[in-house]
C-alpha positions in Angstrom: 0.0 3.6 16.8 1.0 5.6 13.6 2.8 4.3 10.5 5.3 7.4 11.0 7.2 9.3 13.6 6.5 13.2 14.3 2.9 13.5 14.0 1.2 13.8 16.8 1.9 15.4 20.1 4.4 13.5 23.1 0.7 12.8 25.1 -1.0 10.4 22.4 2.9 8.6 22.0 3.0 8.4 25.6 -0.6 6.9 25.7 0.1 4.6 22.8 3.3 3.3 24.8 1.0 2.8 28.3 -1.1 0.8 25.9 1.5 -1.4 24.6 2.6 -2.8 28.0 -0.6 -3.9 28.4 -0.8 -6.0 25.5 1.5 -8.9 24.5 4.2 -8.8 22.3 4.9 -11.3 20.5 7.8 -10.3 18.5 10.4 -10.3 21.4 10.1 -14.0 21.4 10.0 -14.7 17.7 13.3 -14.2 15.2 12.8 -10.6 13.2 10.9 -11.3 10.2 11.9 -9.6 6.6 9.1 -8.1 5.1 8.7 -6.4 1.7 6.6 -2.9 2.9 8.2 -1.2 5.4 5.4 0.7 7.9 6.5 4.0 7.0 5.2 2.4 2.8 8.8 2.1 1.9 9.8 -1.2 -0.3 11.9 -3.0 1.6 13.9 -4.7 -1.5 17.5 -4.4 -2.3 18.4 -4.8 -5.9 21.7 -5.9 -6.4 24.2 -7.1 -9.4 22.4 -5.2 -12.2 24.5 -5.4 -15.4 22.6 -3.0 -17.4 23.4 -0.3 -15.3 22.8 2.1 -18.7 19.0 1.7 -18.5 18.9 4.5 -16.1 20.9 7.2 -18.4 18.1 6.5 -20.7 15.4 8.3 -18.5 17.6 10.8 -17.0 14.8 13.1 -16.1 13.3 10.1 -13.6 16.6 9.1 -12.2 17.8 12.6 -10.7 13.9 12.8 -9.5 14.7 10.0 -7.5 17.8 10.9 -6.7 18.5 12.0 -3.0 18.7 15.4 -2.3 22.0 15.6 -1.6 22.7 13.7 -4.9 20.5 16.3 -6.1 22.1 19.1 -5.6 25.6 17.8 -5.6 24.2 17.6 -9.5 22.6 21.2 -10.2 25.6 23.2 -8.7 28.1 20.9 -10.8 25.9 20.9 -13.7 25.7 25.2 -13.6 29.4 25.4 -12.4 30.5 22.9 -15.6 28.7 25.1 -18.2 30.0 28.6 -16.8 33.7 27.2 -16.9 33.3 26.0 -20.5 31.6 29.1 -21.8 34.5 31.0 -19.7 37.0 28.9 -21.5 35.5 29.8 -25.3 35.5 33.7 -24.5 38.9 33.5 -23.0 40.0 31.8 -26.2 37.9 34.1 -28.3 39.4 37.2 -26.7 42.9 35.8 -26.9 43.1 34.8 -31.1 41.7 38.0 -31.8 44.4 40.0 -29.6 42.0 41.5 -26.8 44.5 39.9 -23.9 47.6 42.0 -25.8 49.0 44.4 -23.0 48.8 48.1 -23.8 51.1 50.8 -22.4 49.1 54.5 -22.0 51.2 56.2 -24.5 50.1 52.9 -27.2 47.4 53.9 -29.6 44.2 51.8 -29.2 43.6 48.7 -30.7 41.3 46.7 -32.9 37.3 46.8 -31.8 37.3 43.5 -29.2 34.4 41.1 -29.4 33.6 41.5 -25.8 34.8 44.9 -23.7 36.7 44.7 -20.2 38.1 40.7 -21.4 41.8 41.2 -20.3 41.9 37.9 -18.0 40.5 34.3 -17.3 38.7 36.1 -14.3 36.9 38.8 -16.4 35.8 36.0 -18.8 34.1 34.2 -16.1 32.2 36.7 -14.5 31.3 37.1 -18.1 30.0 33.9 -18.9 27.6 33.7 -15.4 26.4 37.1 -16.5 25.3 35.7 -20.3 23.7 32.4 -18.7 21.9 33.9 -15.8 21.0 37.1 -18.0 22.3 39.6 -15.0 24.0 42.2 -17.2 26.2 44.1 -14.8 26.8 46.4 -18.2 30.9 46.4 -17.9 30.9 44.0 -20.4 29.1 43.3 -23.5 29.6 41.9 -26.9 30.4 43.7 -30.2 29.7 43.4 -33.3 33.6 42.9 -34.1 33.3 38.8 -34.0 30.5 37.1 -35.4 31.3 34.3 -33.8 31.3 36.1 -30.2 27.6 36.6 -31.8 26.8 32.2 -32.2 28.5 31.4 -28.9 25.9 34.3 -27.2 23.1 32.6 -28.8 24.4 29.0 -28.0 25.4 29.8 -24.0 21.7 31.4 -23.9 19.8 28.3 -25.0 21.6 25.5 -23.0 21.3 27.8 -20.0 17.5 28.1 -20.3 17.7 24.0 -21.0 19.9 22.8 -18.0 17.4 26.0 -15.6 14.7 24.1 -17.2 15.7 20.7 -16.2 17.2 21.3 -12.6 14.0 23.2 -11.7 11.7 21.0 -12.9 13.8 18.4 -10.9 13.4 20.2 -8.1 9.8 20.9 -8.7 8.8 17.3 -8.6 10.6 16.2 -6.1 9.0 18.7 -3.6 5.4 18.1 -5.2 5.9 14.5 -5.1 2.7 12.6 -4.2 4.5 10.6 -1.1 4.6 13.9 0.2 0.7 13.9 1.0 1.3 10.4 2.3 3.1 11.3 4.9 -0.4 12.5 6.6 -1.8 9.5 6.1 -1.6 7.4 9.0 -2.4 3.4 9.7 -2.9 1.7 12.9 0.1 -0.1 14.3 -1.4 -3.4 14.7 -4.3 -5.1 12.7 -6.8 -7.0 14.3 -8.9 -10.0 14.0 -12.5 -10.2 15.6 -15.9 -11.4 15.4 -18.2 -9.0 13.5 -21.8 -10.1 12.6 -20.8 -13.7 13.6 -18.1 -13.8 11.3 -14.0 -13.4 12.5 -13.1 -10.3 10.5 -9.5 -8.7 9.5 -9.3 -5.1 10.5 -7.3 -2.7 10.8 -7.9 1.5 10.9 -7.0 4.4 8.9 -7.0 8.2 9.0 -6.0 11.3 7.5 -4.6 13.9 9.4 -5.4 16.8 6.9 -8.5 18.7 6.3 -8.7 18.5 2.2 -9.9 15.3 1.3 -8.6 12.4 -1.1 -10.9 12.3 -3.8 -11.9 8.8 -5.0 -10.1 6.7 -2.4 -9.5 3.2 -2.8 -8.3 0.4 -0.4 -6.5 -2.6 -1.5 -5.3 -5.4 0.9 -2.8 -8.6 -0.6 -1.5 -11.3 0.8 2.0 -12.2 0.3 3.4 -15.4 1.3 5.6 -18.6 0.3 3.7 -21.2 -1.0 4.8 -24.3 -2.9 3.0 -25.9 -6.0 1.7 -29.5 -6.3 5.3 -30.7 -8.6 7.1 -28.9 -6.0 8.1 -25.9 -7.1 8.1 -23.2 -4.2 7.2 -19.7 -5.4 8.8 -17.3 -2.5 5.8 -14.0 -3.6 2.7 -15.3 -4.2 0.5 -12.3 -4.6 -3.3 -13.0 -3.1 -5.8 -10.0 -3.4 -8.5 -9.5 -0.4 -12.1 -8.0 -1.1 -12.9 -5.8 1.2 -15.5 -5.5 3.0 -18.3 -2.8 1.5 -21.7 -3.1 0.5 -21.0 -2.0 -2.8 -18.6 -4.3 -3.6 -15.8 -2.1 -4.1 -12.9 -1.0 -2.7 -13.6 2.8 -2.5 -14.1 4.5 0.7 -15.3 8.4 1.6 -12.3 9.3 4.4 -13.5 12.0 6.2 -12.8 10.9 9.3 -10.5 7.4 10.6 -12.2 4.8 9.6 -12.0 0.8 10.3 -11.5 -1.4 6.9 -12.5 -4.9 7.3 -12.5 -8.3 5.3 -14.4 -10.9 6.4 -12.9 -14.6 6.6 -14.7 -16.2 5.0 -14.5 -19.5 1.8 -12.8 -17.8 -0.8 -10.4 -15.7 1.7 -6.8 -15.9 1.8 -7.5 -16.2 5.2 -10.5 -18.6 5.8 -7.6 -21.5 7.3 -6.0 -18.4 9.6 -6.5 -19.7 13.3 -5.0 -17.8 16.1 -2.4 -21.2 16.7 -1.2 -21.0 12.9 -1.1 -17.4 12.9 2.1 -17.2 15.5 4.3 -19.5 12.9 2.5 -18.5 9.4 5.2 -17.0 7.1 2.7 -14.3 5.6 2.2 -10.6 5.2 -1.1 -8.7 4.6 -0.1 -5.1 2.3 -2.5 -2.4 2.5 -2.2 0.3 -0.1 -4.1 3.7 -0.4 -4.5 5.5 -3.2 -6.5 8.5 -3.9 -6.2 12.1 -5.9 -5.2 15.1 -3.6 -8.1 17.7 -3.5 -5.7 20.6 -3.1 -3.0 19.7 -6.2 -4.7 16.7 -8.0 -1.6 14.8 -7.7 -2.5 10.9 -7.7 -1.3 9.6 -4.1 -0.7 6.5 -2.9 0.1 5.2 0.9 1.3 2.1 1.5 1.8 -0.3 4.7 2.0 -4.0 5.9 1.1 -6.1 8.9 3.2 -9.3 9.9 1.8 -12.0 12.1 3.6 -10.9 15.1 1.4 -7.0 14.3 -1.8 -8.9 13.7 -4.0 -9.1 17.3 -6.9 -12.2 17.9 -9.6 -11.5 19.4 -8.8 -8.0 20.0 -11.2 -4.7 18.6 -10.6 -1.5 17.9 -12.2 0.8 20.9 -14.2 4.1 19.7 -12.5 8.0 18.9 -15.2 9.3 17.4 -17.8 11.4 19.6 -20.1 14.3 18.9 -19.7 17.9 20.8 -21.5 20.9 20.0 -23.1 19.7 17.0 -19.6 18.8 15.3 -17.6 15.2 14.8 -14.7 14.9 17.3 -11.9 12.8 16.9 -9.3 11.5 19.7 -6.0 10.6 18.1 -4.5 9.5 21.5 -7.0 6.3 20.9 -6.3 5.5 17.1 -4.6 2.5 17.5 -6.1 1.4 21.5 -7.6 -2.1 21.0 -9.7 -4.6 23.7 -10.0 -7.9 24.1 -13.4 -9.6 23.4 -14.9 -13.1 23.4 -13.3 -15.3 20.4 -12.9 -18.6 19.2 -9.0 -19.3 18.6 -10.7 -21.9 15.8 -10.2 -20.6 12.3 -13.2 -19.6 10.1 -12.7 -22.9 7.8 -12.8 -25.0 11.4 -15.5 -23.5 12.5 -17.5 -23.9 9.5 -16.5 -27.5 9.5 -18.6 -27.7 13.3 -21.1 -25.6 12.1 -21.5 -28.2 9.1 -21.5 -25.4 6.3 -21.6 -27.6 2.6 -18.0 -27.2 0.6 -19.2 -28.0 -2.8 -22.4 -26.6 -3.7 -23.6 -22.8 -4.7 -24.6 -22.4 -1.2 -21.5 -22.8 0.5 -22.1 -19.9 3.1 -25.8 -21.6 4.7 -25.2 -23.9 7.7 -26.2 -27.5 8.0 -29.9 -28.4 6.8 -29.7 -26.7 3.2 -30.6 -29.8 1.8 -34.1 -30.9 1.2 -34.6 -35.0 3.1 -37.6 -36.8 1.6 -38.8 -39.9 3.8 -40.3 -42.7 2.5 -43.2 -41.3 0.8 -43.9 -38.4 2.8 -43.1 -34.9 1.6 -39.9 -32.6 2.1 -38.8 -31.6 5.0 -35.2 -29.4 5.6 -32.3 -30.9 7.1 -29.9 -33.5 6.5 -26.6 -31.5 5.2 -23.2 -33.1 5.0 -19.8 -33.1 7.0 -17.0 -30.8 5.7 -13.8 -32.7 4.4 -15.2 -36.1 5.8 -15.4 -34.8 9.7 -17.7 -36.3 12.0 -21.2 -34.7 11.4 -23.9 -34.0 14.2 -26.4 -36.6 14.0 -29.3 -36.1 11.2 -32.9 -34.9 12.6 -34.5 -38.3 11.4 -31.5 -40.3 13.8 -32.8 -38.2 16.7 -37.0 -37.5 16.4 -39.9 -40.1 16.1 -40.6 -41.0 13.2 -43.8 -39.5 11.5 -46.5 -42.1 10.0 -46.4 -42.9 6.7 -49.3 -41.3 4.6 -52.0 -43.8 3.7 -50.9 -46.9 5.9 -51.8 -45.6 9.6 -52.2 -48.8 11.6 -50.8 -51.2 9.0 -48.3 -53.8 10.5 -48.3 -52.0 13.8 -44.9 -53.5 15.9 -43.0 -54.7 13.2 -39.7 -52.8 12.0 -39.1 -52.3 8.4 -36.0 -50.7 6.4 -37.5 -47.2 4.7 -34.4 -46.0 2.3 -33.8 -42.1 2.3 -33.4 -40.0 -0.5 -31.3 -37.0 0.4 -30.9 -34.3 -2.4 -27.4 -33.5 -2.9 -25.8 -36.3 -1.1 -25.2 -40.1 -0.9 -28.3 -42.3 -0.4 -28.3 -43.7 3.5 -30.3 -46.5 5.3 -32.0 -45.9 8.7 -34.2 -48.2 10.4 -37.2 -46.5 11.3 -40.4 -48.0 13.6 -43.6 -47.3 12.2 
């Protein structure tokens, strides 16, 4: 039902899991499929044998973001632990050429001014050094104005500590504000489905967001990856397809204030016009849906990604209802999100069953059925009908082959029981022969 674990209470799993039983699944029969997005929007690509490994040192700042967090802060404690040991190392050394570490008896008279007080030992100097970079300033120890050196190793400790606090929490900043974080409330149904909507099969597949701030100017886009191979051979393992989706406006945006159902419909132009439910079980394809949007609350551009492989993609299955209205307010059931039922469709694909509805290939008005054309008989006027046969298939017989022919103007009762050859113009297609009776 959900593109990731944890979100919803144990009933709406448990529901989800009854649901599954009852439909088939396809994948236990079929060999497990790589695919490129992972359902939980992870890219499911290994890069290996990368020479230029020094690519990543130049963006540091990027590579610890995407760092783990383990890696992460394996890095900030070495990185603070490293500076204090260095800048405990150049006051030990400073204390010990000017003489601070010298023992002195009780009876001795006092030394020279040190350049930092209470330095007698490796120890002292490194409480020292964490006290300079993190600014705590216990006041046991402090610099002088004996060694003006003491003085430029102060100021240097103090700006590289503000630098490596500024980079280690910005690091940590980003990676908890990071935009896949909002994600994680976005959630996709488990399977897609294919239906008839409006006379038309139609891809669908639902979406919702489990969050009451909104994603402003949210946009839907759907690809098609699959293996093809060119006409000189050449097989190109990603080919990269986009699909319009369906909207009235002819964009991909969408208002997701409550689950909603995106669709594309099959039709000629789609990646999917030659989909039939008999070529979908062994079609090496994968439909990517990615969601992006800007986060109301932080204005963080988001994006959510997932993918549907044949063996997640339904026919002739629809989505059922969630939504209902109580007390004047939307409802929403999430134990239904992803609860689909069968309905009454053609296993043909949408190219096939164009073909038997005798839609015209070639011309500007591809999407009309048979009987766009314009048939003029004989001398008589225009009269609708007459289309051709997709990619050479058997067409239905024409409307002249089948009705009685109408008189000819002018010559009513001429030659009255003779047959003569009348030769049809048809607008858009070859010119045909038809023996006609007057």
């Amino acid at each position: 039902m959900l593109a990731r674990k944890g979100l919803l209470p144990d009933g709406f799993l448990l529901t989800r899991l009854a649901e599954d039983q009852n439909q088939p699944n396809r994948s236990r029969s079929r060999a497990h499929r790589a695919r490129f997005i992972t359902k939980s929007g992870s890219c499911n690509v290994a890069h290996r044998n990368i020479r230029e490994q020094g690519r990543f040192l130049l963006d540091v700042f990027t590579t610890m973001v995407d760092l783990k967090w383990q890696h992460s802060f394996l890095i900030f404690t070495s990185a603070f632990l490293c500076s204090w040991m260095l800048f405990a190392m150049i006051w030990w050394l400073l204390a010990f050429a000017h003489g601070d570490l010298e023992p002195r008896g009780a009876d001795a008279e006092p030394g020279p001014v040190p350049c930092v007080t209470a330095i007698n030992s490796f120890t002292s100097a490194f409480l020292f050094s964490i006290e300079v970079q993190v600014t705590i300033g216990f006041g046991g120890r402090m610099v002088t104005e004996e060694c003006v050196l003491a003085i430029m190793v102060l100021i240097i400790q103090n700006i590289l500590g503000l630098i490596i606090n500024a980079v280690m929490l910005g690091c940590v900043f980003m990676k908890t504000a990071q935009a896949n974080r909002r994600a994680e409330t976005l959630i996709f149904s488990r399977n897609a489905v294919i239906a008839p909507r409006n006379g038309r099969p139609t891809f669908m597949f639902r979406v919702g967001d489990l969050r009451k701030s909104m994603i402003i100017s949210a946009t839907v886009q759907l690809q098609v990856i699959r293996r093809t191979v060119t006409a000189e051979g050449e097989v190109i393992p990603v080919c990269q397809l986009d699909i319009q989706v369906e909207n009235p406006l002819r964009s991909n945006g969408i208002f997701l204030v409550s689950p909603l159902i995106i669709s594309h419909t099959m039709e000629r132009g789609s990646p999917l016009y030659e989909l039939s439910a008999q070529s979908l079980a062994t079609d090496d394809l994968e439909i990517i849906v990615i969601l992006e949007g800007v986060v109301e609350t932080t204005g963080i551009t988001m994006q959510a990604r997932t993918s549907y492989t044949p063996e997640e993609i339904l026919w002739g299955r629809r989505f059922v209802s969630i939504m209902t209205e109580e007390d004047g307010r939307y409802c929403v059931d999430y134990s239904k999100f992803g609860n689909t039922l069968p309905v009454k469709m053609s296993s043909l694909s949408a190219k096939e069953l164009d073909q038997i509805r005798g839609v015209h290939e070639g011309g500007p008005d591809a999407a009309h059925p048979q009987g766009w054309g314009l048939v003029r008989a004989g001398r008589g006027g225009f009269r609708r009908g007459g289309g051709r046969a997709c990619d050479g298939a058997s067409a239905p017989q024409p409307w002249y082959a089948q009705s009685e022919p109408a008189p000819m103007a002018g010559r009513e009762g001429e030659h009255r029981g003779r047959e003569k050859k009348v030769q049809l113009e048809v607008i858009g297609r070859q010119t045909e022969e038809e023996t006609l009776g007057d």
